[in-house]
C-alpha positions in Angstrom: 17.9 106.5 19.2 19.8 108.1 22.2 20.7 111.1 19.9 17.1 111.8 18.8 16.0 111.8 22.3 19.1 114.1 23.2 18.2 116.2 20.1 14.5 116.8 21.4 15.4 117.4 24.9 17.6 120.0 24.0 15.4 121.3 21.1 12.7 121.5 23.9 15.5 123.9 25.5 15.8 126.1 23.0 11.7 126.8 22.5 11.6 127.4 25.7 14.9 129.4 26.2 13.6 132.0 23.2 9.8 131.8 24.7 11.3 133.4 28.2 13.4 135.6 26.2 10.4 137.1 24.4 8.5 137.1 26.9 10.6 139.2 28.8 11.5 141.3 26.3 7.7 141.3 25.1 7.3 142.9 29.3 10.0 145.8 28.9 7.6 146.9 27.0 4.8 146.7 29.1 3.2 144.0 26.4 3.6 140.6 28.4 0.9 140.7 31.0 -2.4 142.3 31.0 -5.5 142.9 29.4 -3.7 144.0 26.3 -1.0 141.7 25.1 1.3 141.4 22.3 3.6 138.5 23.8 6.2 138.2 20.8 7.2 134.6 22.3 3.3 133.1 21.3 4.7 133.4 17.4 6.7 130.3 18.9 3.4 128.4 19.2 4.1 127.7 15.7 7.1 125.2 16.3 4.2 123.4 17.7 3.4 122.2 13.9 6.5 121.3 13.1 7.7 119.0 16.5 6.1 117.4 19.4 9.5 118.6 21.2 7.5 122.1 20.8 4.7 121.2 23.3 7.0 120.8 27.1 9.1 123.8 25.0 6.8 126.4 25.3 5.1 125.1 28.3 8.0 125.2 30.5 8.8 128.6 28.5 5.7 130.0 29.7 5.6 128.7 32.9 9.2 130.5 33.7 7.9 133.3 31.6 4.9 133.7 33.7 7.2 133.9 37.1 7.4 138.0 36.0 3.8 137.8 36.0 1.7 140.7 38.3 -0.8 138.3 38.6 1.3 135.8 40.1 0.4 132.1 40.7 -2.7 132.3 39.3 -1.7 133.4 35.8 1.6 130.6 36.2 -1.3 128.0 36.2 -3.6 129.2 34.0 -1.2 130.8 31.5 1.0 127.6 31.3 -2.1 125.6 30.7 -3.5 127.7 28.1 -0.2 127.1 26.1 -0.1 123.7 27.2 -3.5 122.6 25.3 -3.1 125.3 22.8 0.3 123.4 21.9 -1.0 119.8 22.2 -4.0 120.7 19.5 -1.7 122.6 17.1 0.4 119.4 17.1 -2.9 116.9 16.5 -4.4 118.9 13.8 -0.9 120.3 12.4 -1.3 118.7 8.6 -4.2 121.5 8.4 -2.6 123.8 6.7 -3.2 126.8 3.6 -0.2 127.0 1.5 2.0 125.4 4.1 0.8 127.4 6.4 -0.7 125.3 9.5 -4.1 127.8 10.0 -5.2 126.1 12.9 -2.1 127.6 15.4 -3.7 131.2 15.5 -6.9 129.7 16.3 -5.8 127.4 19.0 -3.7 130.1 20.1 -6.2 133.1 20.1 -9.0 130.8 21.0 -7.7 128.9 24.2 -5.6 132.5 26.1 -8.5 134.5 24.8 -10.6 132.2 27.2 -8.5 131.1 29.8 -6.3 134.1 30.2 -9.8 136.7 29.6 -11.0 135.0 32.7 -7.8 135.0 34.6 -7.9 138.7 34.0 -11.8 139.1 34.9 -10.7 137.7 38.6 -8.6 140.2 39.1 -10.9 143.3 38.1 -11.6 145.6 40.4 -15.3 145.0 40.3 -14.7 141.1 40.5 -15.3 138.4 38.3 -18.1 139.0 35.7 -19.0 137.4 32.1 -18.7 141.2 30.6 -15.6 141.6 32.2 -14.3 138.3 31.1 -15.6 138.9 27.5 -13.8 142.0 26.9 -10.6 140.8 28.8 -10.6 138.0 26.2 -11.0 140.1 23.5 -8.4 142.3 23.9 -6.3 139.3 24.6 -7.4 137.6 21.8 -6.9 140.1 19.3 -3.2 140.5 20.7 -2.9 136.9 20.1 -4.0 136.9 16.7 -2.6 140.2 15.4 1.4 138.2 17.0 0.3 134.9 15.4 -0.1 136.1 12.2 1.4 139.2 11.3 5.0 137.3 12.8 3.5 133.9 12.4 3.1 134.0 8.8 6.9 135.4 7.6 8.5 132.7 10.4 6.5 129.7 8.5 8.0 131.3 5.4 11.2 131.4 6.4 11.1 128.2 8.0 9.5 126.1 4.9 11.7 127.8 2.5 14.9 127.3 4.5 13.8 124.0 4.7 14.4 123.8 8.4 11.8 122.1 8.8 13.4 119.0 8.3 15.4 119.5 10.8 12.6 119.5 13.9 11.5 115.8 12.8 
């Protein structure tokens, strides 16, 4: 049992090693923060259907991603809590799946930063906080999310349930 609980701990690592690394990365770009993201690391939200070692993974990932952030604590909070319950429902509803494919982890994905994150964003506009400024903040987000989910999502779940690998995240 001690190795299992070893194995997860440092499994957690790794997600969120590679989630800061893409992140980053995903910023040299100027892709990371903003209205208009393509964060490379959310296609990681997808290990979150595969091991509950995923879900304090990527939320410590995007916490320590989120230090680079211009919007600073605010989008530490708020960010890491959007992946946090995004993470937690892709893991509770992760036997929905298409072909293997676990459908519900763009949604989740797309659905909780589009909010959270579109309203993060809204604060921060020059004009202040308003619902049209929050909806079209969480649009662009959320079509960022949804275009890295699955146009990177859907080749990593096919190399990861025809590799098998799978198998080894239980």
């Amino acid at each position: 049992m001690k190795n299992k609980k070893a194995f997860s701990l440092v499994l957690s690592a790794l997600i969120a090693a590679m989630y800061v690394a893409l992140t980053y990365f995903s910023n040299a770009f100027g892709l990371a923060y903003g209205e208009v993201q393509f964060r490379l690391s959310e296609v990681l939200m997808l290990f979150a259907a595969y091991t509950p070692a995923a879900i304090p993974g990527l939320t410590i990932g995007c916490f320590l991603g989120n230090l680079g952030s211009p919007f600073g604590a605010v989008d530490i909070v708020c960010g890491t809590a959007a992946t946090f319950l995004a993470s937690v429902c892709i893991y509770a509803l992760r036997k929905v799946t298409v072909r293997k494919f676990p459908v519900l982890f763009p949604v989740f994905t797309t659905l909780f930063n589009a909010v959270i994150v579109g309203a993060e964003i809204a604060y921060f506009a020059p004009e202040g906080f308003t619902l049209y400024a929050m909806l079209i903040a969480g649009a662009f987000v959320g079509i960022g999310e949804l275009v890295v989910t699955i146009v990177l999502g859907v080749p990593l779940n096919i190399a990861i349930t025809k590799t098998k690998l799978w198998e080894y995240f239980k």
